[in-house]
C-alpha positions in Angstrom: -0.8 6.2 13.7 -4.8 5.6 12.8 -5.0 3.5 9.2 -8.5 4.0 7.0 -8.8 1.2 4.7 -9.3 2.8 1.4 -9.3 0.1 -0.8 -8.4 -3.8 -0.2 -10.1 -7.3 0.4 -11.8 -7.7 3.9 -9.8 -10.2 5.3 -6.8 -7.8 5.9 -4.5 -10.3 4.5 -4.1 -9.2 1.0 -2.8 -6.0 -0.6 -4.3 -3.0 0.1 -4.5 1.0 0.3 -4.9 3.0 3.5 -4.9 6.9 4.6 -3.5 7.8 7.7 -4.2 10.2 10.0 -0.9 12.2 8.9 -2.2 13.1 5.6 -0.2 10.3 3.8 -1.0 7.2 1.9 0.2 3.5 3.4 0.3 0.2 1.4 0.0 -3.0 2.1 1.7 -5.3 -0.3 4.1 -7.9 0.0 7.5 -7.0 1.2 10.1 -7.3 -1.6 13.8 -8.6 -0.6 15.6 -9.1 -3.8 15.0 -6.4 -5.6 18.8 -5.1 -6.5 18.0 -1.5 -5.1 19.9 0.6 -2.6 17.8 1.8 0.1 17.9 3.4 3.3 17.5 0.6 6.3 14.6 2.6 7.2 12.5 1.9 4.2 10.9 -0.8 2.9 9.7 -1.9 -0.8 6.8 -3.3 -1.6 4.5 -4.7 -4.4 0.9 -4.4 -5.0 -1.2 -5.6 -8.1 -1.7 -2.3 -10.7 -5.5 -3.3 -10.6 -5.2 -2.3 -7.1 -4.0 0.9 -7.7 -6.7 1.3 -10.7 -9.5 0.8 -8.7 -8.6 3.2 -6.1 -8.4 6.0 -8.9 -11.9 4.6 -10.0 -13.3 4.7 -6.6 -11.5 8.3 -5.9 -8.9 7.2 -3.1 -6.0 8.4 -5.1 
């Protein structure tokens, strides 16, 4: 799968946003254990700062 970086810092090491070459949106946050939800083994939660997500509106990623 190719990843475009959409919105995120530089170093790679922080939450971010990415497109992929599937037509679908990927994030990049930091992978939640405890969060009392019943999920499928093949998913994964994860949390990313709402300013994040507000400045890939602004910028037109989302």
């Amino acid at each position: 799968m190719k990843l475009t970086k959409l919105v995120g810092c530089d170093e790679g090491e922080c939450p971010s946003v990415y497109l992929t070459d599937r037509g679908t949106y990927a994030f990049q946050g930091t992978h939640l254990i405890e969060h009392g939800r019943d999920i499928p083994a093949h998913e994964a939660m994860v949390e990313i700062p709402i300013d994040l997500i507000r400045k890939a509106i602004s910028d037109g990623v989302l």
